[in-house]
C-alpha positions, -999 to +999 in steps of 0.1 A: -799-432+229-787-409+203-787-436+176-816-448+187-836-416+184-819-410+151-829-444+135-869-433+144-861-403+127-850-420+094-877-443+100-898-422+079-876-413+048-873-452+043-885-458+009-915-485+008-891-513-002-872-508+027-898-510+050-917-539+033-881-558+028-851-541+047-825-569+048-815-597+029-829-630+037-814-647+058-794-679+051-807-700+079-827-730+076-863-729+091-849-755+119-820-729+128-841-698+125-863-719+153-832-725+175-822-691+172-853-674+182-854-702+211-829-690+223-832-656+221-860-656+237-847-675+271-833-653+298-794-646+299-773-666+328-743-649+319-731-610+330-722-605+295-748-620+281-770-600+303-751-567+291-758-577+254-797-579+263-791-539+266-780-531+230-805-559+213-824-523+201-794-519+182-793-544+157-816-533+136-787-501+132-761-526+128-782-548+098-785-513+081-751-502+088-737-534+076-762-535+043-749-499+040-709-511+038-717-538+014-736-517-013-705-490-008-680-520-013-704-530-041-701-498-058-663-495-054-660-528-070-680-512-102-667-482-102-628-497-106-644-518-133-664-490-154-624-471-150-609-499-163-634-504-196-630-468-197-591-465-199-596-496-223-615-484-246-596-446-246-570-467-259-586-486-282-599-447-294-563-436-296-552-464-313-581-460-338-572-423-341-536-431-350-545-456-375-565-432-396-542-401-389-512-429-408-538-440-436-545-402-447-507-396-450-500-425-472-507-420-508-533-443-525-515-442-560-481-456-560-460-421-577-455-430-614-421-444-627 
């Protein structure tokens, strides 16, 4: 309930492209999408599939939730990279850095004889 009543509440700081396209789209061909609403839509036999009927308001929670995870993982992914490029090029810098400090300490002019 308390999930439920929170998801309303967010409801309204969605940003328009969430509201006009929330999730990805999904994978399924047209043929499978109509199976699966098919049988979505026929009445549980089973206890728990019955139960499941209960907690069908929650997967609109679970699609965000999961979205949520995969943009986090997403991010991690990047972040590790841009270190990475970072250290990289740090050394690159130092190397750079230590390459001039040598050249200024190396006369130009070979001493006279």
């Amino acid at each position: 309930q308390r999930i439920l009543r929170l998801a309303e509440m967010c409801r309204r700081l969605e940003t328009e492209e969430e509201k006009v396209l929330p999730f990805y789209p999904s994978s399924l061909a047209k043929w499978e999408q109509q199976d699966v609403r098919r049988i979505l839509a026929a009445s549980p036999n089973e206890p728990l599939a019955r139960a499941v009927q209960d907690y069908v308001g929650l997967e609109r929670f679970w699609q965000r939730f999961n979205k949520a995870k995969l943009e986090e993982k997403a991010l991690e992914r990047a972040r590790a990279a841009l270190a990475h490029r970072n250290r990289h090029l740090r050394e690159l810098l130092q190397k750079y850095l230590a390459g001039a400090a040598l050249s200024q300490k190396v006369p130009r002019d070979p001493p006279p004889l």
